[in-house]
N, C-alpha and C positions, 0 to 999 in steps of 0.2 A: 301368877298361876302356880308355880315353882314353892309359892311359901303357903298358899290356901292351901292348897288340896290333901286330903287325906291320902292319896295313893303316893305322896311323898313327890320326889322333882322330877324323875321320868327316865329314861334313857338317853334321851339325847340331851341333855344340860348336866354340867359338871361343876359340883358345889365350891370348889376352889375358884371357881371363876376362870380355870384354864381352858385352853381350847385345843385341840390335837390337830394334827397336822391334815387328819382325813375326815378334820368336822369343817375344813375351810374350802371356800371354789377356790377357782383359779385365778380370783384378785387379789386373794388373802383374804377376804372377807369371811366371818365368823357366818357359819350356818347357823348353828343354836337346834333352833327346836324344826329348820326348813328341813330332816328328813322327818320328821312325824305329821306332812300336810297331806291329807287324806284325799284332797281336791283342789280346787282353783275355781278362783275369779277372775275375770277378765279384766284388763287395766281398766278403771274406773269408776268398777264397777262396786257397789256398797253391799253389806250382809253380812249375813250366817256364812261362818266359813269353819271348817271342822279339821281340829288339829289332837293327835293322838300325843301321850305324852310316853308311850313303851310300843318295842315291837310289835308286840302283841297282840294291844290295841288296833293297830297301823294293817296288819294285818286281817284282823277282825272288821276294819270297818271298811276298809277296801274294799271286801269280798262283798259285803253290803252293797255300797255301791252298784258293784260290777252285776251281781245276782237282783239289780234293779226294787231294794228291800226298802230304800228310803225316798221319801216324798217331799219333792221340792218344788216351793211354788214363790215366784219371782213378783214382781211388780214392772212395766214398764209404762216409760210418757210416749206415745208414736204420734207421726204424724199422720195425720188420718184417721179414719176407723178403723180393724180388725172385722171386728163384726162379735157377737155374739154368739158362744160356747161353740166355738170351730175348731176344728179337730185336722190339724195340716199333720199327715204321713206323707214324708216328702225324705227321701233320704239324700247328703251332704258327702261333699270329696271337697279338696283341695282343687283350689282355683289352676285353671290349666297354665294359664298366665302368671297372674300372680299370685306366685309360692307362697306368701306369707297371708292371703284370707281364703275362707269357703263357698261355697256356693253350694244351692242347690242343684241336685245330678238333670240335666233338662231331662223334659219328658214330654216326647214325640205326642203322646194321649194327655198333652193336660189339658184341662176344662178351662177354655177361654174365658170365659168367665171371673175364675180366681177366688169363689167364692164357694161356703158349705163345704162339703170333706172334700178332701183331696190326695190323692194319694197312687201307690205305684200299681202296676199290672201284674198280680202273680203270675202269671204268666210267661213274664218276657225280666231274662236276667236280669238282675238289680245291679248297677251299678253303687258305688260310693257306699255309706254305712248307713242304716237305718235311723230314723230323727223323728222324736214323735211328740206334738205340742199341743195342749190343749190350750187355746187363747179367749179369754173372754172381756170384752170392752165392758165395763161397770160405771165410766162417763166419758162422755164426749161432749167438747163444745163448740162443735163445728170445725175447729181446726186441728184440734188435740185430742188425742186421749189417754183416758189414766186405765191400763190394760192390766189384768190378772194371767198369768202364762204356770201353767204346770205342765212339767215337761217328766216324762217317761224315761230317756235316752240323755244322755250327757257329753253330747260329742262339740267339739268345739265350735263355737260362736253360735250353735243352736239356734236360740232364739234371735238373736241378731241378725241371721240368715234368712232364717222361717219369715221372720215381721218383714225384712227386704223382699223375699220374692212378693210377698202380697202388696207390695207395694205400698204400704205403712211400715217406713223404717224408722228404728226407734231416733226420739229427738236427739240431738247431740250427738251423735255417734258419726266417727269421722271418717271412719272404715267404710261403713255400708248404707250412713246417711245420706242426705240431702245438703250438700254444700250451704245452700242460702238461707236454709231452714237451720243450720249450725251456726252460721254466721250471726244471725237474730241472736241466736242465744248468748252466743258470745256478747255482743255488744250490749245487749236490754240489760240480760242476768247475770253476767260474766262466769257462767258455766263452757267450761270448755271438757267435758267427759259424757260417755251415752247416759243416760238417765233410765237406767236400771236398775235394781235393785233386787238383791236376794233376801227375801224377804220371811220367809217360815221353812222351816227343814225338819223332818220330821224321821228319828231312824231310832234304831236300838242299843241299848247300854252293848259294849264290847263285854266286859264282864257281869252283869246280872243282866242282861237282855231285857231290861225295862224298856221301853218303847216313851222315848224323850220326845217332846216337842221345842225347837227354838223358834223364838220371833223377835224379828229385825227391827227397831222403831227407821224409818225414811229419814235418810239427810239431810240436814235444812234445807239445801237447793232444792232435791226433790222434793218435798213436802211443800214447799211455797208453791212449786208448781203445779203440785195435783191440788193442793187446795184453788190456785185459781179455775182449775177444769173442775172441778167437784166441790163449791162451795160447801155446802150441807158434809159431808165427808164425816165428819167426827158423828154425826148421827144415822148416817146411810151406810158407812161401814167403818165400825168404831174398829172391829177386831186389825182396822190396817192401820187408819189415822191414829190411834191410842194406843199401839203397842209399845211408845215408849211408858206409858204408866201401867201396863198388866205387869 
């Protein structure tokens, strides 16, 4: 990256190959370029992931971010259906138990049901922080499905969370999955990570505000498995199956 680019190596990498004392954590481990990372993926998670190589940058595309200017749309394997072009406004806090995942904030008025939009009461205080997904299943084969997720809001485990309450939690995933349903994968596929995927991002040059598109081609694993739920795939939706040869 460092020897390609016209804008030369960046601010954070030092062409001597030395490392400063406040470019290191606290194991000695060399950052390098971990302060120009403008976001995150989740462990296991595969994609588009947007790394600044000048303050500047870092800055500029933060704000992006934040000012909700870029467009990010995911792939996931669930189990179960979703449903078709659903729209979960459901806002997310920290698990009261367990500190380290999310959940969504319950909701005294939710529609038993769990299906069509859903979402909060302006009326009655909001809990947790706003989460806003738009999900759409594109195959199912009765057991699986290969889902589309564009998501609005970027707050942790998001979609991980959102696809749990509806009760299609994404495959593999060992957090917010289904034990026996992870188990399978492990042993069949020897996948042991959620099979999710960041798949197209879509935001602005930091310096000439072009308006970029990235696309992810899917990992082998995932890709073997959305091709068994979506045989057809490379001709029903070439723009996802074939983004490793656009």
């Amino acid at each position: 990256l460092k020897e390609k680019s016209p804008y030369g190596s960046g601010d954070f990498h030092k062409d001597d190959g030395d490392v400063d004392a406040d470019k290191m954590d606290e194991t000695g481990e060399a950052t390098y370029f971990r302060p120009g990372v403008v976001h995150r993926l989740d462990k296991g998670t595969t994609g588009v992931i947007v790394v600044s190589k000048t303050n500047e940058a870092l800055a500029t595309l933060s704000e992006s971010f934040a000012q909700r200017r870029v467009k990010k749309t995911y792939m996931a394997i669930t189990v179960g259906n979703p449903g078709k072009q659903v729209v979960i406004d459901k806002p997310i806090e920290r698990h009261p138990v367990h500190r380290q995942k999310m959940r969504v904030v319950p909701d005294p008025h939710r529609n038993s049901s769990g299906r069509g939009f859903v979402g909060h009461d302006p009326l009655t205080p909001q809990r947790g922080r706003r989460a806003l997904s738009m999900v759409d299943t594109l195959s199912f084969d009765g057991k699986l499905s290969l889902v589309q997720v564009r998501i609005e809001t970027g707050r942790t485990h998001q979609i991980r969370v959102h696809l749990q309450d509806r009760h299609t939690p994404i495959y593999g995933d060992d957090v917010y999955g289904l034990s026996d349903w992870n188990k399978r994968l492990r042993t069949t596929q020897g996948i042991e990570r959620p099979l999710l995927h960041a798949h197209r991002l879509e935001i602005d040059h930091p310096v000439s505000g072009e308006r970029m598109v990235f696309v992810a081609p899917f990992a082998d694993d995932m890709l073997r498995i959305a091709k068994s739920i979506c045989p057809h795939g490379d001709e029903e939706f070439p723009e996802i199956f074939n983004a490793a040869t656009d």
